[in-house]
Every structure is written in C-alpha cells, then in structure tokens.
C-alpha positions in Angstrom: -4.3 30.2 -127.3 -4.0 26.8 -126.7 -2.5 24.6 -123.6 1.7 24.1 -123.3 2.5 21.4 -126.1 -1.1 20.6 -127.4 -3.8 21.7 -129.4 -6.2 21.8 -126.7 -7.8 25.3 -126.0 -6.6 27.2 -123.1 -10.3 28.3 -121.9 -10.6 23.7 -121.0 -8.4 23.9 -118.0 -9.5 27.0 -115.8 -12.7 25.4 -116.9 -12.5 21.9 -115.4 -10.5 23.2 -112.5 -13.5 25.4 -111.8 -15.9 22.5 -112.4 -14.0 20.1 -109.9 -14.4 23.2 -107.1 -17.6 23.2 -107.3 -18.7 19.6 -107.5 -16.3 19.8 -104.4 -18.3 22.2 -102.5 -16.2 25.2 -103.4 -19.1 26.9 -105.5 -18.5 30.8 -104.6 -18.4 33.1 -107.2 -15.5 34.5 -106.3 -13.5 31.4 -105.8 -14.8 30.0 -109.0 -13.9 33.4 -111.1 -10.3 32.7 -109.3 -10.3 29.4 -110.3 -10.9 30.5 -114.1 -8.1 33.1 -113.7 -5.9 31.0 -111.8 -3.3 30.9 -114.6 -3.8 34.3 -116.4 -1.0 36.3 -115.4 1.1 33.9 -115.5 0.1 32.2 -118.9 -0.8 35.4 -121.2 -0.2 39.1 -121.4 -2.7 39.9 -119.0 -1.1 41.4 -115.9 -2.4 41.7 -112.3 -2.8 45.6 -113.1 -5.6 44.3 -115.5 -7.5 42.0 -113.9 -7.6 44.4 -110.7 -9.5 46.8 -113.5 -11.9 44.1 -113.7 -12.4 42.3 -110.6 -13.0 42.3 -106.9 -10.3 42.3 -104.3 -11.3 38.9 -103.4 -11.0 37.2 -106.2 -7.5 39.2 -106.9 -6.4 38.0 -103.4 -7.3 34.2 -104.7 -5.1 34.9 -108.0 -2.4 36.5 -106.6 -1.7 33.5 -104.2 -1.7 30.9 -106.7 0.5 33.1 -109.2 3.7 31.8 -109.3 6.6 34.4 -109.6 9.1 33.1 -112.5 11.1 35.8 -113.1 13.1 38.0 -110.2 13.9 41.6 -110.1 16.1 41.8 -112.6 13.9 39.6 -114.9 15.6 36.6 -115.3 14.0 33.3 -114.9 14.2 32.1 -111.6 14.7 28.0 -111.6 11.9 25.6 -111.3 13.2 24.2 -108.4 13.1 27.3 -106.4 10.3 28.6 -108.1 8.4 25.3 -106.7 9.5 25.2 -103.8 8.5 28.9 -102.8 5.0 28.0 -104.3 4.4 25.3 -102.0 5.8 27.1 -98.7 2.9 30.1 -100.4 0.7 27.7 -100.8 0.5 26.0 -97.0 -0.3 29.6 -95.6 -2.4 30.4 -98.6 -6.1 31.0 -97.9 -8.9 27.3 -97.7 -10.1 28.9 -101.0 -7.1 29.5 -102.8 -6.0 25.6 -101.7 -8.7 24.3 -102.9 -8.0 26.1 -106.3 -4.4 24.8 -106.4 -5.5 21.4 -105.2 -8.5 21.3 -108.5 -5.8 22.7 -110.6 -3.0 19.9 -109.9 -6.3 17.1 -109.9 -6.7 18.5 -113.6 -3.1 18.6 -114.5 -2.5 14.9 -113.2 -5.6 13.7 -114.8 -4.4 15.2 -118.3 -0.3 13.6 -117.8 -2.8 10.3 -117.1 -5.0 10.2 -120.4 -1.9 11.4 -122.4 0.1 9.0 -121.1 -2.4 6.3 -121.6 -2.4 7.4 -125.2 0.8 7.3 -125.6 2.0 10.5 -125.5 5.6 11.4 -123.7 4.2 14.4 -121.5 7.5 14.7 -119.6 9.5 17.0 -122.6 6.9 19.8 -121.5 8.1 20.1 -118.5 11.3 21.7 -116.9 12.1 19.2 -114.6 11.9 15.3 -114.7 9.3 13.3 -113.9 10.7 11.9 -110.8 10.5 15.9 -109.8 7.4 16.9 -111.6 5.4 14.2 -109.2 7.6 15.0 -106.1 6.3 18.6 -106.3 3.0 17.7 -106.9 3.1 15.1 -104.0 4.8 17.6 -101.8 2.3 20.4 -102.6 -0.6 18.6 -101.8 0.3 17.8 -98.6 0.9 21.7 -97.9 -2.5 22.1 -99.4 -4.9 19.5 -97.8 -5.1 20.8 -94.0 -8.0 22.4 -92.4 -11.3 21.8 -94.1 -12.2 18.4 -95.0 -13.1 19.3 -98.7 -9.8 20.1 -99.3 -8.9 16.8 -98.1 -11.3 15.0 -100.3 -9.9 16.8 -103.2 -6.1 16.2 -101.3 -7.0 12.4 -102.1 -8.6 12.6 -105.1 
C-alpha cells in the first residue's frame, strides 16, 4: 500500500511520526506502537476488532482517539468539515499521549505538503477541502493539542 496520491510506502509515515515522538520525549512503547497504528483502521481493512486481537488496551485507547470516524450509522460519508471539526473538539480532551501522536502526525504531514510543494508538486487535489481549510484545521488542531505538558508544546511549535 502506498500513501494517498504517491508512490511512497505506507509503512514511511507511522514511521516518522513515531520517530518525531520519540526524539520528542514520547518514547513509551505503547505510545510509539500507537503512533505506528495511528492510521490503521482508518487507512486499511484492519478494523479496531483486529488490532484489539493484537494489542494492549493501552495502546487501543491511543488509536481509538486519534481515529477519525468518516462514515455515520447508516454508512454514508460524513463531510470533512464536520468530520474535522469533531476530531479536534476529540482531540483537546484526548489523552498527553495521544496529542502528542496527533501533533507528530500533522508535523509529518506538513513537512511532506512542504517538500512536495518545493518540488513542484500541487498537493492540494488530494485533499477534500482547500487549502485555505486544509491549514485552518491544522492550525486550529494544534492549538486543541498543545496544552499541558511542555513536549507537546515543543512539538505544538515545531
């Protein structure tokens, strides 16, 4: 499998994201297995079901608040803007550890539009919504994220 509109693997992000945790501190095993499984269930055919087979409740408690619910009962897509806007009001009363995940995670995603761009590449067409609201979110979701521990807001700023 390979990341949204590119070639690159999908194993390089939950990698970097968990590398950026813990050169920021965060080096638990838990929170670093979360951080590798951030995007699982909502990325590939693996379902929360699954990964409770295979892991601790504690890093299942990390995934589960970073997993953003896209479809609603019936099944239906929900739209990005509610969709985002529930994952950040999840996100401020999410766990430090599960923050700081979502905080590495947007770091890596930024960091990719950033080289892209530099290269040339139009990024926005992957996304479904603008750019304009593509870096409100993000801006808006890391201040929900950055409060109480100061790694957080060293990765907040970063």
């Amino acid at each position: 499998q390979v990341l949204k509109a590119t070639e690159v693997p999908y194993l390089v992000h939950p990698a970097a994201v968990a590398l950026i945790l813990q050169r920021s501190g965060f080096a638990e095993e838990h929170v670093l297995a979360a951080a590798i499984l951030h995007d699982v269930v909502e990325d590939t055919s693996c379902t929360r079901a699954q990964l409770a087979d295979m892991f601790p409740g504690s890093v299942l408690e990390l995934v589960d608040a970073l997993t953003e619910r896209k479809h609603d009962g019936h099944g239906h897509k929900r739209p990005w803007f509610e969709r985002k806007a529930e994952q950040i009001r999840r996100i401020s009363a999410a766990p430090v550890e599960a923050r700081a995940i979502w905080l590495a995670d947007k770091r890596h995603n930024l960091e990719t539009i950033a080289f892209d761009v530099a290269d040339g590449v139009n990024v926005w067409p992957r996304f479904n919504a603008g750019r304009a609201d593509i870096l409100a979110n993000y801006r808006a979701g890391v201040e929900a994220a950055r409060h109480g521990d100061p790694r957080l807001e060293t990765l907040a700023s970063e």
